[in-house]
C-alpha positions, 0 to 999 in steps of 0.5 A, spaced: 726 456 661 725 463 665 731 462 670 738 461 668 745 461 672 747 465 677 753 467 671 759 472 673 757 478 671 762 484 672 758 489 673 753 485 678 757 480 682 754 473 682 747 474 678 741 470 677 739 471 670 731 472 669 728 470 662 722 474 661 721 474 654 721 469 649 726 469 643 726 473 640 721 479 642 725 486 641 725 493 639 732 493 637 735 488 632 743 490 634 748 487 629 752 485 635 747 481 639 749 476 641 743 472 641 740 474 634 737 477 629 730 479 632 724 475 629 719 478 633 720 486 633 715 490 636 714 495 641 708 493 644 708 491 651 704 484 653 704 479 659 708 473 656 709 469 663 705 469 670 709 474 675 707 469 680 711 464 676 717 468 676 717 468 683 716 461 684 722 459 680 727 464 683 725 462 690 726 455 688 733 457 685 735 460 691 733 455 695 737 451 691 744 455 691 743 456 698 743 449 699 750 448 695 753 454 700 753 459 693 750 466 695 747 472 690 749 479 689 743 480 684 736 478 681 738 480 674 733 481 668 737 479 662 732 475 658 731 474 650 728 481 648 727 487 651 725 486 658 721 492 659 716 490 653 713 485 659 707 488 662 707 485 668 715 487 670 712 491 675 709 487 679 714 481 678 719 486 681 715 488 687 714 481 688 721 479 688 722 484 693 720 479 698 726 475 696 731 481 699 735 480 693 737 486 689 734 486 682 736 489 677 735 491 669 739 492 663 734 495 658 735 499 651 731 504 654 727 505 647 720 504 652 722 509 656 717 514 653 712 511 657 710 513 663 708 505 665 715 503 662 718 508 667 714 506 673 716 499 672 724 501 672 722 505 678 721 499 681 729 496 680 735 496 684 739 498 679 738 500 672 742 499 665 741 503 660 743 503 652 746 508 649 749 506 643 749 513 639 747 520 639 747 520 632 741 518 628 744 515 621 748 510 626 743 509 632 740 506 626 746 502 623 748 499 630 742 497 633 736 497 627 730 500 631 723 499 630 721 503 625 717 507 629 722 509 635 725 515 635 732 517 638 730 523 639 725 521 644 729 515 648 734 520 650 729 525 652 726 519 656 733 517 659 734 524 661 727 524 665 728 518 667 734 519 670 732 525 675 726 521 678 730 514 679 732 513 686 736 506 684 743 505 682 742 509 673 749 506 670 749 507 662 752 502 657 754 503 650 757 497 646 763 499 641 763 496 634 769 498 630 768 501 624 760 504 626 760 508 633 768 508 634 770 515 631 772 521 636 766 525 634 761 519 636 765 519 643 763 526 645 757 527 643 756 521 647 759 524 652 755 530 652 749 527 653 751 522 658 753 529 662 746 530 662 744 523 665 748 523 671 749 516 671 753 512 677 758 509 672 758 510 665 761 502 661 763 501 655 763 494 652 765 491 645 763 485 643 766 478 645 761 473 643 758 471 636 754 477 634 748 476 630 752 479 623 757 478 620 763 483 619 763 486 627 769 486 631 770 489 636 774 497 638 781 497 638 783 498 645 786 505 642 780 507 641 777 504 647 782 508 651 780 515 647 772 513 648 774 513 656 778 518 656 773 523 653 767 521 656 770 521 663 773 528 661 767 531 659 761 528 664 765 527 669 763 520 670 766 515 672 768 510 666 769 503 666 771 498 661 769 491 659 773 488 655 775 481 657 772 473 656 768 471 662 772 466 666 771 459 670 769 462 676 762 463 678 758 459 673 753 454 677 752 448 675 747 443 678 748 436 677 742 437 671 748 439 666 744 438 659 738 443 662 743 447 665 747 449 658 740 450 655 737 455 659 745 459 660 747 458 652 739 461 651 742 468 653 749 467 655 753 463 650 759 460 653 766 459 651 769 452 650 773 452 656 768 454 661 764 448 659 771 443 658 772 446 666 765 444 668 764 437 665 771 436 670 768 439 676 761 434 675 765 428 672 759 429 666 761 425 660 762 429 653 757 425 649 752 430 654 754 436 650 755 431 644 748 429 644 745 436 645 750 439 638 746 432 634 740 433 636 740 441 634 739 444 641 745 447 641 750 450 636 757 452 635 760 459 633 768 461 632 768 468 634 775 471 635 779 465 633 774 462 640 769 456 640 763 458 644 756 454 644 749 457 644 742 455 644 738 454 638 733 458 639 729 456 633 728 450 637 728 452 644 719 453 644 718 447 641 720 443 646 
C-alpha cells in the first residue's frame, strides 16, 4: 500500500496521502504516534519503493478521483515512518511535478542535518517541520530519538533550512499533558520558532490512539497560553488542531475492504466516519467484521472513542 485517501487534512484541504515508508522505519518513536512503537529505528536513508511506482499510482488515483468529480489540494507525504529517510524523495518529488498538484511533506526534521535530506525538501511545496521541545530531557521523553541524533544539531538544521526554502515552511508541535505543557516549554519554544520564521506555527494534541499508554492531550487552558506565548514572542501566526476528523472528505471507492486498509495504515478512522460511509456505499458490516476476524484491523478506545486501525504487523505479509 503506497496511496491512500484523499483524507481531510485541516492544514492541506483535500489530500492524497503517499506512503513512502514501510511500518515502521523511523528516527523517532513518538510516545503519541499514532501509528506505533517504531520497529525499524534508524537514521539511514535507503530506497524502499521505485519512484516511478509512486508516480504511476498517483496518476492512476488521480485519474480516478477525477472521474467521481473529487478534486485535490495536495499530494502529501504522510507514510509509516519518517518520510526523508527515502533516498529517492527527490526524484519522486520531481517527478510528480508533472502532475501540477502541490506536494507537501511533514517530516520530524531530524535528517535535516544532511545536505541531501535538505535538497530533497527543497523540492516541496509545503514543508512540516516537528518541533516537540527545545529542552533535550524532554525531546527525549516525548519523542524517544535514535540514540545518535542530537537536538542540537536539528534545530540549527531547521533554522538553516528555513532560510533557503522558497515553499510554504509551517512548523508543528504536539502538546502531551503532563511532558511539553508547562509555561517554560512554551517560550523557549517560542523563541526558537522567532528564528525559523515560519508561515504559520500549529499546535496539536493527540486525538487518536497513541503508541503509549497514559498520554492524553493538553488541556485547552493550556493550549490557550501556548498560543498566546508563541504568537507574542515569534510573531507567528499560531493555529490550533484540536477537534475529530469529520465525515467530510474521505474517499471511498466501491473497493471499501482494501480502502480501510490502506487509510487505517496511517490515518486510524473513528467508528462513525466508518458507519457513515458503509451507508453512503450500502456496504454491508461483515466487511469491517471480517477484516477485525481475521486480524487486519483492530480496534482502539481513545478518549472514550472507538477507532479502527490497520495491524501493521500483519500488513507486509500479504
Amino acid at each position: 500500500m503506497i496511496i491512500y485517501g484523499p483524507v481531510p487534512s485541516r492544514r492541506l484541504g483535500q489530500s492524497l496521502g503517499v506512503n513512502n515508508i514501510p511500518p515502521k522505519f523511523c528516527s523517532y518513536s513518538c510516545a503519541y504516534c499514532q501509528i506505533g512503537i517504531t520497529k525499524n529505528m534508524t537514521i539511514q536513508r535507503k530506497a524502499f519503493y521505485e519512484p516511478e511506482k509512486i508516480f504511476s499510482e498517483v496518476k492512476l488515483k488521480i485519474t480516478q478521483l477525477k472521474e467521481n468529480g473529487k478534486h485535490l489540494d495536495y499530494i502529501s507525504f504522510v507514510p509509516d515512518g519518517e518520510p526523508t529517510l527515502d533516498k529517492n524523495l527527490g526524484i519522486t518529488l520531481d517527478m510528480l511535478k508533472k502532475l501540477n498538484i502541490k506536494t507537501a511533506v511533514i517530516t520530524n526534521a531530524s535528517l535535516l542535518w544532511m545536505d541531501e535530506v535538505k535538497a530533497d525538501l527543497s523540492k516541496a511545496d509545503w514543508v512540516s517541520v516537528k518541533l516537540d521541545a527545545v529542552n533535550e530531557e524532554i525531546w527525549r521523553q516525548i519523542d524517544r530519538p535514535h540514540g545518535r541524533l542530537r537536538l542540537e544539531s536539528i534545530l540549527d538544521s531547521i533554522v538553516a533550512f528555513s532560510k533557503s526554502y522558497q515553499g510554504t515552511l509551517v512548523t508543528e508541535t504536539m502538546l502531551v499533558s503532563g511532558l511539553n505543557d508547562r509555561t517554560e516549554h512554551f517560550e523557549s519554544i517560542a523563541k526558537q520558532i522567532a528564528k525559523i520564521k515560519p508561515e504559520k506555527s500549529y499546535i496539536l494534541v493527540p486525538t487518536r490512539p497513541p503508541a503509549e499508554n497514559n498520554i492524553y492531550r493538553a488541556t485547552s487552558e493550556r493550549l490557550i497560553e501556548a498560543a498566546g506565548i508563541i504568537n507574542s514572542i515569534s510573531g507567528v501566526n499560531v493555529e490550533c488542531i484540536t477537534e475529530d476528523d469529520t465525515e467530510q472528505g474521505f474517499f471511498f471507492t466501491d473497493n471499501i475492504a482494501q480502502d480501510l486498509l490502506n487509510i487505517t495504515s496511517v490515518h486510524p478512522i473513528r467508528e462513525e466516519i466508518i458507519q457513515h460511509y458503509f451507508q453512503v456505499k450500502k456496504a454491508d458490516i461483515s466487511i469491517l467484521n471480517e477484516l477485525l476476524e481475521q486480524n487486519k484491523i483492530a480496534e482502539y478506545i481513545y478518549e472514550g472513542k472507538k477507532f479502527y486501525k490497520r495491524n501493521l504487523n500483519n500488513a507486509y505479509k500479504e
